[in-house]
N, CA and C of each residue as an Amber inpcrd file, in Angstrom:
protein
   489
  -4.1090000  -3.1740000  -8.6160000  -2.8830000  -3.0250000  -7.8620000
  -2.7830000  -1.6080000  -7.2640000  -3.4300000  -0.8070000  -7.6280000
  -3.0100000   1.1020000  -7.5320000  -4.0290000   0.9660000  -6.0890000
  -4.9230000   0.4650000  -6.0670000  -6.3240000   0.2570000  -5.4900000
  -4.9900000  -0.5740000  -3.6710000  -4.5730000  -1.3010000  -3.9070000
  -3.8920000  -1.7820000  -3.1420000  -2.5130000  -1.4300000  -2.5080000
  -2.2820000  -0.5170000  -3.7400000  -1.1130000   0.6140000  -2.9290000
  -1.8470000   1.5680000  -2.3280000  -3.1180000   2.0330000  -2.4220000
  -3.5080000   2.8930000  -1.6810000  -3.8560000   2.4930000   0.1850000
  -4.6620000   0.9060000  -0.1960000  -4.9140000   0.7270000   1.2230000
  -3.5570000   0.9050000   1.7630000  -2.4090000   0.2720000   1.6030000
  -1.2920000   0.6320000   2.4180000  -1.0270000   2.0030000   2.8460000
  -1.1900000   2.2450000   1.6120000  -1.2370000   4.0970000   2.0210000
  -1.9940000   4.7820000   3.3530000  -3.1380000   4.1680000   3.4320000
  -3.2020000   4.5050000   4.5740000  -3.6010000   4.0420000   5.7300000
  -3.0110000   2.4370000   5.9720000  -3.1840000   2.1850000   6.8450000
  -1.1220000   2.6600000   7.4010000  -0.4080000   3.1820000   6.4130000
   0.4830000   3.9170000   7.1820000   0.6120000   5.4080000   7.5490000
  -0.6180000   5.9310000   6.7460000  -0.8730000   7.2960000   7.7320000
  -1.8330000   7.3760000   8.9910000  -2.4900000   5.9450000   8.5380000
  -3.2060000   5.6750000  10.2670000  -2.0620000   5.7250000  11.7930000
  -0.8390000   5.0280000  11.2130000   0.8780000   4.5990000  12.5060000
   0.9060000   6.0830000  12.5810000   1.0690000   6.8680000  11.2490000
   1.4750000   8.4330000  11.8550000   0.3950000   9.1280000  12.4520000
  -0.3000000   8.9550000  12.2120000  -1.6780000  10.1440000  12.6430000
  -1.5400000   9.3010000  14.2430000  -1.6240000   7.9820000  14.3180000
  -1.8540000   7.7710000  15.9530000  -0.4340000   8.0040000  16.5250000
   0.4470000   8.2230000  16.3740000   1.9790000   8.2240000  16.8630000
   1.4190000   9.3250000  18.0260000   0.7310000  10.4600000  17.5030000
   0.6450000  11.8940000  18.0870000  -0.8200000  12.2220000  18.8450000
  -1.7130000  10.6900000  18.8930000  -2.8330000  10.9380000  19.4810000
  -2.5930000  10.2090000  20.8040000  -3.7210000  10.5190000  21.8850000
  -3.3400000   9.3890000  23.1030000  -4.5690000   8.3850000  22.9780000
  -4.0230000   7.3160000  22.0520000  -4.3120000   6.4900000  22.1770000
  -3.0000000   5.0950000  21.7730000  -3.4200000   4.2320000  21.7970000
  -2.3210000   3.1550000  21.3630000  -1.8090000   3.2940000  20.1770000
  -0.8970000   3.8290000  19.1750000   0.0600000   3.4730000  17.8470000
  -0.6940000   2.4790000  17.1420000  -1.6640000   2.6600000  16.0530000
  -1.8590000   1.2220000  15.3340000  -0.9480000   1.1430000  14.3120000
  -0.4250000   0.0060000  13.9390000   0.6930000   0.0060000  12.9800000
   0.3960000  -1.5510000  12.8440000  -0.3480000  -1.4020000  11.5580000
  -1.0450000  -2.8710000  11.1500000  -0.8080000  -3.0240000   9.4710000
  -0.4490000  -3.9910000   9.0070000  -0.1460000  -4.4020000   7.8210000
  -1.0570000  -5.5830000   7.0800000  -1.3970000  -5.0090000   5.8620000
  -2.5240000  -6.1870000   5.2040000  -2.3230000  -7.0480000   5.0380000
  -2.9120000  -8.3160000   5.3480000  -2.7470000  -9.7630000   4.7000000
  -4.0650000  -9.5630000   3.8440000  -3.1880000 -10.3680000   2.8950000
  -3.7910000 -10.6540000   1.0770000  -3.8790000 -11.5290000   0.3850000
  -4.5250000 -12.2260000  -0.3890000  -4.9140000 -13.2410000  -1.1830000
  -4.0950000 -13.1050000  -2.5060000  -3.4290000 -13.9350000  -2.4540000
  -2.8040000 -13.9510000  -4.2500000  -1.9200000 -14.9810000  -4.7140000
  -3.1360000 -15.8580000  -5.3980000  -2.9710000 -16.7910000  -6.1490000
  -2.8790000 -18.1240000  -4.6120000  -4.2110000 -18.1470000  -4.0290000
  -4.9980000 -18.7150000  -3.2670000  -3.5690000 -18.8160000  -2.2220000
  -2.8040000 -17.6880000  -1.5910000  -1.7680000 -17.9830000  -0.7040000
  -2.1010000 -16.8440000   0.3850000  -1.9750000 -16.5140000   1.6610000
  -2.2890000 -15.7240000   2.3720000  -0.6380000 -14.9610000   2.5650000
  -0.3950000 -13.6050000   1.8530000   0.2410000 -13.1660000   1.9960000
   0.6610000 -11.7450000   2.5440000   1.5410000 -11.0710000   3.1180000
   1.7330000  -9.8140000   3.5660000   2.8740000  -9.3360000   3.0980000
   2.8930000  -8.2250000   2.9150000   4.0950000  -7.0560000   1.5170000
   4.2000000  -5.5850000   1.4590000   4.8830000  -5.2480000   0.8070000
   4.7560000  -3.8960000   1.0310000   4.3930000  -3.7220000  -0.9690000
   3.2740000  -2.6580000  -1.3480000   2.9190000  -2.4610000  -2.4320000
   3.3910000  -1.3730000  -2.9490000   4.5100000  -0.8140000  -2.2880000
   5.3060000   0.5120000  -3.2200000   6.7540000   0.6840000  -2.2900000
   7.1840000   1.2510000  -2.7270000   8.5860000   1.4850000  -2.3130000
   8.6290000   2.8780000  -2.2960000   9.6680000   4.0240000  -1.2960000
  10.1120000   4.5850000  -1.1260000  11.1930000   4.8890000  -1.7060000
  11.5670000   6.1680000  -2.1570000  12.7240000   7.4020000  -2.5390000
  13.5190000   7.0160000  -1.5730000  14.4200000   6.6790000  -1.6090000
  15.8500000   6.6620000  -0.2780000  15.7960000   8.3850000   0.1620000
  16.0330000   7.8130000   1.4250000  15.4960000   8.9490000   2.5830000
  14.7750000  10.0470000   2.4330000  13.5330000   9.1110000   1.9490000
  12.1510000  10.6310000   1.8680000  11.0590000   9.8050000   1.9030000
   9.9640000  10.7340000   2.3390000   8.7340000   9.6710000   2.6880000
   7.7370000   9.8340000   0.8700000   8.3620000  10.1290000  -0.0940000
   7.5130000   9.9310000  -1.3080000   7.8280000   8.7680000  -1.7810000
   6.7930000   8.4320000  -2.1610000   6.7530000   6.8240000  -3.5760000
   7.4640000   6.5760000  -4.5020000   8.5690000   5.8350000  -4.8160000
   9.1610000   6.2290000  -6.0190000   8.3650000   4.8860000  -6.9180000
   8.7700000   4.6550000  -8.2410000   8.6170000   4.2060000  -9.2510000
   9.5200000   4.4260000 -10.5630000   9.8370000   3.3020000 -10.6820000
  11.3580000   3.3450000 -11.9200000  10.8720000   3.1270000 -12.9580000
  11.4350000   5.0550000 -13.3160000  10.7750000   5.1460000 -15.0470000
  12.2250000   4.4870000 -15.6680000  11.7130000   4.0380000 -16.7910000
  12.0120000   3.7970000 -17.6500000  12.5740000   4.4960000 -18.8520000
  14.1440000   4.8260000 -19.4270000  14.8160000   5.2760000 -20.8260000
  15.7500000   4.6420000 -21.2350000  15.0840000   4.7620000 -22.6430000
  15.9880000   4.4480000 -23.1470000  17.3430000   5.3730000 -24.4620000
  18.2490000   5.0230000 -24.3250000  19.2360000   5.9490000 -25.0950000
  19.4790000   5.8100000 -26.5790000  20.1220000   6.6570000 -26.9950000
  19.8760000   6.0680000 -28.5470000  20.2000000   5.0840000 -29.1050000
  21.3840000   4.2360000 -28.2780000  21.9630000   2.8280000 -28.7650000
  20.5180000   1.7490000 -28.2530000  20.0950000   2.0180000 -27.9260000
  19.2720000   1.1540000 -27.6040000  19.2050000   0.5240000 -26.0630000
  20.0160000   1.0310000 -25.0970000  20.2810000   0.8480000 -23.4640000
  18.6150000   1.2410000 -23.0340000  18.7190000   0.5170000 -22.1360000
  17.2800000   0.4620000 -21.2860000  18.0040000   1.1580000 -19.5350000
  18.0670000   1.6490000 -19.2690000  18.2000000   2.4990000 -17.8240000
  16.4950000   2.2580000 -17.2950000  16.4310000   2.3070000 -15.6130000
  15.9360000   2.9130000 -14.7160000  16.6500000   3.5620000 -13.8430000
  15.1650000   4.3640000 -13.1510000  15.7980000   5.2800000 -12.1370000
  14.4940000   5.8530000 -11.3960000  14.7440000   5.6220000 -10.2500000
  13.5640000   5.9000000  -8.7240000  13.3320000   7.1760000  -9.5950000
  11.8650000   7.3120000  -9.4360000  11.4420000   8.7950000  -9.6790000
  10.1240000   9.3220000  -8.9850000  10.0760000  10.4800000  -8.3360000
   8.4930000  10.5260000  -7.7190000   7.6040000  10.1160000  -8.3120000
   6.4560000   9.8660000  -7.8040000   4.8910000   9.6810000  -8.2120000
   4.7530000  10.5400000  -9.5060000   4.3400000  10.5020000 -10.7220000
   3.1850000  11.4280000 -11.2660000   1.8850000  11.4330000 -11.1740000
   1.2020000  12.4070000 -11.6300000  -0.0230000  12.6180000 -11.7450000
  -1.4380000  10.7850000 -12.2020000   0.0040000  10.4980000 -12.9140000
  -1.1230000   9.3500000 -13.4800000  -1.4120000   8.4130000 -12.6180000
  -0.3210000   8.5810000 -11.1440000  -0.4070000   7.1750000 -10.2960000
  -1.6560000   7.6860000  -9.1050000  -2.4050000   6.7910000  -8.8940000
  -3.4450000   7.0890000  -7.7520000  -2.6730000   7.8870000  -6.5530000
  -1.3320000   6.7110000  -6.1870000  -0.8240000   7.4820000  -5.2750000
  -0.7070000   8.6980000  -5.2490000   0.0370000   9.7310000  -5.9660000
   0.1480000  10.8050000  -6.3420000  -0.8570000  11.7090000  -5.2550000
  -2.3400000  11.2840000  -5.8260000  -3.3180000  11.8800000  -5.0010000
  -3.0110000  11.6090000  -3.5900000  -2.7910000  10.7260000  -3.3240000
  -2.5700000  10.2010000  -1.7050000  -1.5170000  11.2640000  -0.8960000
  -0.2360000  11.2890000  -2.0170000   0.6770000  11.8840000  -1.1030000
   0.3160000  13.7200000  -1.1530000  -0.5990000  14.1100000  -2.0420000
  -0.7880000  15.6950000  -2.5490000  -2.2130000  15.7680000  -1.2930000
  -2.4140000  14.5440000  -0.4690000  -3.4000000  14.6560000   0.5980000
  -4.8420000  15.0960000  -0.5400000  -5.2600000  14.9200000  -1.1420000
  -6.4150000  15.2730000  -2.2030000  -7.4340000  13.9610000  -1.5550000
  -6.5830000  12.6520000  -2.2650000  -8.0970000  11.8230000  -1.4430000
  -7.9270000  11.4940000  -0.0460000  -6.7560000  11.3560000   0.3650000
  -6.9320000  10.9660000   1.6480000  -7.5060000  11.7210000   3.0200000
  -7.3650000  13.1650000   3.0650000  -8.8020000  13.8460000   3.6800000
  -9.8260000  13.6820000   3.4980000 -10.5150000  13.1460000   2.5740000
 -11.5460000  12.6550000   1.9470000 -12.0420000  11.3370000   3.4290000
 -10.8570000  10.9480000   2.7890000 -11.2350000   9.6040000   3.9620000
 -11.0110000  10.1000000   5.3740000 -10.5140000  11.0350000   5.8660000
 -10.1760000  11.2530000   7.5200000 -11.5640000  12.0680000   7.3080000
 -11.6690000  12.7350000   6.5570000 -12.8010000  13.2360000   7.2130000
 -14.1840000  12.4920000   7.0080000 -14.4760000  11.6030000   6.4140000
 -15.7770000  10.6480000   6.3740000 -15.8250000   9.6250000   7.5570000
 -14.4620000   9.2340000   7.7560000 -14.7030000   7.8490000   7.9130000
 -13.6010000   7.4420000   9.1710000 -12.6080000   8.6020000   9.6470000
 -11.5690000   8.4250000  10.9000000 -12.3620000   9.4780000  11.6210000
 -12.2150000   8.0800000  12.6630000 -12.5210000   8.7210000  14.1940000
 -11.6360000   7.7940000  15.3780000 -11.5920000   8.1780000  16.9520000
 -10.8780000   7.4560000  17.4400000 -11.7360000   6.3440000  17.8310000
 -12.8110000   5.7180000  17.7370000 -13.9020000   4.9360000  17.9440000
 -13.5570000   4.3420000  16.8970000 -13.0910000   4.5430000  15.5500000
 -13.4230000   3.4490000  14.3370000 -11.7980000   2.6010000  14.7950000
 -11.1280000   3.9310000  14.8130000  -9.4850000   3.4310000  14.9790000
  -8.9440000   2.4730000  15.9610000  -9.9240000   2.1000000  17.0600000
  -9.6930000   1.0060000  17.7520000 -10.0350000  -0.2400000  17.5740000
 -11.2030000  -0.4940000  16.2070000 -11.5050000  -2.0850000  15.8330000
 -10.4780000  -1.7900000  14.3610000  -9.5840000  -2.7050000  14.6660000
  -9.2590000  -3.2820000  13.2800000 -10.1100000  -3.3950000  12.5090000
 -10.8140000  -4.2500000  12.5570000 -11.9560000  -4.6090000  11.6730000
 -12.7180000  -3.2080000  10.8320000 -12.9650000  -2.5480000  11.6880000
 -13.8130000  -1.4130000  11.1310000 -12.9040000  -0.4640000  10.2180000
 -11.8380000  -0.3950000  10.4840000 -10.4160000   0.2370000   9.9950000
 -11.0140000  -0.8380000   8.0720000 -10.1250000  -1.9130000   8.7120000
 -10.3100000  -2.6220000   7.1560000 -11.5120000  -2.3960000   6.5480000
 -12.6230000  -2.4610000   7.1950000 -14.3670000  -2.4480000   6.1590000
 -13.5280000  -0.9540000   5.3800000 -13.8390000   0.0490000   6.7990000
 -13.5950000   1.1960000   6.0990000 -12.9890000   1.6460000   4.9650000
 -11.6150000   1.3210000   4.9080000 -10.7300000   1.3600000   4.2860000
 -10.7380000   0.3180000   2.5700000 -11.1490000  -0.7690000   3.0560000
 -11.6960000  -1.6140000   1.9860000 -13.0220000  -0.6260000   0.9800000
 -13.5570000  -0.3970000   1.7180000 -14.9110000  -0.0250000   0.9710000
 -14.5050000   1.3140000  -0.0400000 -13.4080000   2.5230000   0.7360000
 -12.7600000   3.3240000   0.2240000 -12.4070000   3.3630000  -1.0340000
 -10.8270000   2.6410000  -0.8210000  -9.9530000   2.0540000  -2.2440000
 -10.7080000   1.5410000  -2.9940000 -11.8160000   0.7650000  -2.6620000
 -12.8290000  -0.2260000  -3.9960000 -13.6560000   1.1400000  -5.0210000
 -13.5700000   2.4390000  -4.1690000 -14.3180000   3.0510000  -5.4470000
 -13.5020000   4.2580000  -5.9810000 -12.1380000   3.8730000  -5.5640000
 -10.8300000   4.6650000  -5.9440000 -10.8070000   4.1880000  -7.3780000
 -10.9290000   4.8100000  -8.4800000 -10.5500000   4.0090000 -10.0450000
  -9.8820000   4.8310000 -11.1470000  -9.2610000   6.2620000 -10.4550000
  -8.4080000   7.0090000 -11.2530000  -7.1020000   6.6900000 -10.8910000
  -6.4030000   6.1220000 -11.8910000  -4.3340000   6.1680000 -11.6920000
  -4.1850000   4.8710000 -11.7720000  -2.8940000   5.2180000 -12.2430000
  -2.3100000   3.8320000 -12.3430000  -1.0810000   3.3670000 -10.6010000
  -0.6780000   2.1020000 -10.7140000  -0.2510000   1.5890000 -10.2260000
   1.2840000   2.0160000 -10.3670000   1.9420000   1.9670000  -9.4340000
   3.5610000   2.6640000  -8.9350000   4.5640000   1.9010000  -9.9720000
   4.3850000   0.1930000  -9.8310000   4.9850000  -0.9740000  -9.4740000
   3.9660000  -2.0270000 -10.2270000   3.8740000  -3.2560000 -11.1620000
   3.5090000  -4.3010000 -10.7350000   4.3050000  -5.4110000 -10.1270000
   5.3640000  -4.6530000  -9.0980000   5.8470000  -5.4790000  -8.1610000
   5.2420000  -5.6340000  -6.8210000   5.4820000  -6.4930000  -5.8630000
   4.9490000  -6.6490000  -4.3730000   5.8960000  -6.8900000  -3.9310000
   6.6000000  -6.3310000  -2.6480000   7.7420000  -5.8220000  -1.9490000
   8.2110000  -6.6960000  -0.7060000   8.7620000  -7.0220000  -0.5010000
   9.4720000  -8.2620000   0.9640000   8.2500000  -8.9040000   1.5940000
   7.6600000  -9.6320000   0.7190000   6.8610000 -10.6360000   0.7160000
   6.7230000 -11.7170000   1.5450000   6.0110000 -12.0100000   2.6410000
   6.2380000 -13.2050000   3.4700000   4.6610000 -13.9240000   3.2550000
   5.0480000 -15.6240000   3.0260000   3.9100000 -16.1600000   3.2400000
   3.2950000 -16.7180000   4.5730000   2.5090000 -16.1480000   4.8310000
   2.1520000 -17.1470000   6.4310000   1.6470000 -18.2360000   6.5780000
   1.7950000 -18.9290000   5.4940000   1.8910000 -20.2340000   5.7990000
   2.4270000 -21.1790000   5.9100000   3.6350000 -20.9750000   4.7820000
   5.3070000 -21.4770000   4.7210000   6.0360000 -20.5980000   5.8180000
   5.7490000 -19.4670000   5.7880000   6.5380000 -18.0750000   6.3320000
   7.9730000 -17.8490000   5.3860000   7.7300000 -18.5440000   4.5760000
   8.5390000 -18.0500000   3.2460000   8.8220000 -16.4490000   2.5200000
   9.8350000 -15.9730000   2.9050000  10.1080000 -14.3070000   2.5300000
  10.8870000 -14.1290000   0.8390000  10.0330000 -13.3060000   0.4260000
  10.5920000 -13.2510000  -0.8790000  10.9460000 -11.4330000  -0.8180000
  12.6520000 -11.1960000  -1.8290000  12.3730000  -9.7450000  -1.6430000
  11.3310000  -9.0000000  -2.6410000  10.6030000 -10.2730000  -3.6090000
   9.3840000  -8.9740000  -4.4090000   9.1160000 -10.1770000  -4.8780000
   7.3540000 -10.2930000  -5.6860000   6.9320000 -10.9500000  -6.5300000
   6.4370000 -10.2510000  -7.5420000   6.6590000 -10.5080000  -8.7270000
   5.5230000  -9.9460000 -10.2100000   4.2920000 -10.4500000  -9.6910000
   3.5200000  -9.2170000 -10.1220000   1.6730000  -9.9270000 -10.4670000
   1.2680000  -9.8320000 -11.4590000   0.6270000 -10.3290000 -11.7110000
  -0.4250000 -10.7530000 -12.6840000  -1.8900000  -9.8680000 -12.6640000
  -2.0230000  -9.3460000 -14.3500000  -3.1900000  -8.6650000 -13.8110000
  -4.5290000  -9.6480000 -14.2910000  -3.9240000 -10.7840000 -14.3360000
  -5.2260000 -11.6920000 -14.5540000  -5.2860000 -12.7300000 -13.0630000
  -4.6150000 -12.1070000 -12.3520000  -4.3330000 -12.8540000 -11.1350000
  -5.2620000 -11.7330000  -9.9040000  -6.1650000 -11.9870000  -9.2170000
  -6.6040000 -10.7570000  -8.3310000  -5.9780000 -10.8290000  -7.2430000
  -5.8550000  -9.7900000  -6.4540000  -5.2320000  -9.4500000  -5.1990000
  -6.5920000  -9.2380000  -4.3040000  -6.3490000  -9.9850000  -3.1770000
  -7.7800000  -9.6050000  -2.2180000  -7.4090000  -9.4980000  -1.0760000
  -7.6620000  -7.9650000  -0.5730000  -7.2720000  -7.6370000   1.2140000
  -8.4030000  -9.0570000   1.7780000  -7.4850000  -9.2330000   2.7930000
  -8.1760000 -10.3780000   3.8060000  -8.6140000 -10.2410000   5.3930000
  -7.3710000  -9.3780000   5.7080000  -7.1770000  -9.2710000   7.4410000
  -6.3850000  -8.0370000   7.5440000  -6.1950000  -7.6060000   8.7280000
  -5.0910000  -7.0080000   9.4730000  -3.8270000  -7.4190000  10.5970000
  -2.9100000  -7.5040000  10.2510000  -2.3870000  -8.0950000  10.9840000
  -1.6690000  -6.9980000  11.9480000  -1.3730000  -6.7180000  13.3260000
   0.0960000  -5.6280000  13.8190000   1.5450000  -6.1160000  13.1340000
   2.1070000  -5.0240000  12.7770000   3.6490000  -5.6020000  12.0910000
   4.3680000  -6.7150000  12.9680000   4.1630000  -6.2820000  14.2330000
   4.9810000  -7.3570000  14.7980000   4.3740000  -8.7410000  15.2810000
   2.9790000  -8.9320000  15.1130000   2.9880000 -10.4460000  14.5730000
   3.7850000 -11.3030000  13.7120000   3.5640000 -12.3670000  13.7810000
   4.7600000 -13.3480000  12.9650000   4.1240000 -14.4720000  12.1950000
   2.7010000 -14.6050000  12.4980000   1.9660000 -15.7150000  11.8280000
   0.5050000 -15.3230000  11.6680000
């Protein structure tokens, strides 16, 4: 799952990095395999009005109350690295160019091949975020996963496709 918050990760610093180049804005979102359904989601959530990751730690009080509460990334989440820019220069500088950035396709190999040998940190969330299936086109606002269940990038879709 950490492996899959990352591709998001940056196929949304790919929308910012092209916002400011002259070429076309790519702003493309993964379709994914899970639990033989072709789906698209968001794999982390945002801090209300800030561009960091949150993740709801968990306390509890002495009566025994269970609280959450949005809290930045730590160290233990892959992301972490992502947003401290540690691995993700890694990847602009191996593997972004404006030649790769115009095939989707090469974007996903790239990017696929990346995250697959990403294997430090944990995961934000084992939630998946406003969930639509494209095949029902059924929207859910989150699903639990399963870690005996695999998640498999499939495609790229532009956000504003619909199917």
């Amino acid at each position: 799952m950490a492996q899959m918050e990352a591709f998001q990760w940056i196929l949304n610093d790919i929308k910012a990095t092209t916002e400011f180049e002259p070429i076309e804005t790519l702003d493309y979102q993964l379709v994914f395999s899970y639990q033989k359904k072709l789906l698209v989601g968001n794999f982390y959530k945002l801090l209300p009005n800030s561009p960091m990751v949150s993740f709801l730690k968990e306390t509890i009080n002495d009566q025994g109350f269970h609280s959450f509460k949005e809290t930045p990334v730590r160290e233990k989440h892959l992301l972490y690295k992502f947003e401290n820019e540690e691995e993700l220069s890694d990847f602009h500088n191996k593997f972004l160019g404006v030649a790769n950035m115009q095939r989707p396709e090469l974007i996903f190999q790239l990017i696929s091949g990346f995250v697959s040998d990403l294997n430090t940190g944990i995961a934000t969330s084992p939630f998946i975020y406003d969930v639509r299936n494209l095949d029902s086109g059924t929207t859910l606002p989150f699903i639990e996963t399963s870690a005996d269940e695999p998640i498999t990038p499939v495609s790229l879709i532009t956000r504003s496709s619909k199917s």
